[in-house]
N, C-alpha and C positions, 0 to 999 in steps of 0.2 A: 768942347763941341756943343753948338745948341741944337736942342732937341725939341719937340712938341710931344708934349703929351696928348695921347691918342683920345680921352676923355673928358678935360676941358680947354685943349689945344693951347696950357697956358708955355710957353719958350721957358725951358729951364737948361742949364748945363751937366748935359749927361754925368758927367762924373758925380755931380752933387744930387744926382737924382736918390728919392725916396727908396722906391724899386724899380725892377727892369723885369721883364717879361720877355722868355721867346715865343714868336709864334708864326708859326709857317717860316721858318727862314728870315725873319724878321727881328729887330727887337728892338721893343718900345718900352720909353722910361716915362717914369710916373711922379708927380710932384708930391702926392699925400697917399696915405692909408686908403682914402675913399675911394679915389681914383685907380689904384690897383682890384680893390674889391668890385669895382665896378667893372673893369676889364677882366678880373675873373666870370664876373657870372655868365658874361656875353663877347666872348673874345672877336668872332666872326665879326660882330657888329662892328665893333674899333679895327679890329685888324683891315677889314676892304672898308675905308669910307666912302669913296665915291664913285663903288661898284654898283650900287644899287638903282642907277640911273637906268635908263630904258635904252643904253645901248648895252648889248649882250659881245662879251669875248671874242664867240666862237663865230659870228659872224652871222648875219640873218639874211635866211633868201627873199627872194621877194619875187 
């Protein structure tokens, strides 16, 4: 199965992955050492990538 890596988005095949991380119900595989280290120190960051845009979840009044 292909996979992205959540830190430099490189397509690897899960099984051959370096390591795997759960996080929130999720889990993401990693191609190098760097790349896990890096989603250790800031998981939220990699875990919502493209939460952090100006539309909000829970729905804005207006």
């Amino acid at each position: 199965m292909k996979v992205k890596d959540p830190v430099c988005g490189m397509e690897i095949e899960s099984e051959k992955a370096f390591a795997k991380r759960e996080h929130e119900g999720r889990t993401f595989y990693f191609c190098s050492q760097n790349c896990v280290s890096k989603f250790d120190a800031d998981p939220h960051k990699y875990g919502h990538p493209q939460k952090h845009e100006h539309h909000d979840e829970h729905g804005s009044h207006h």
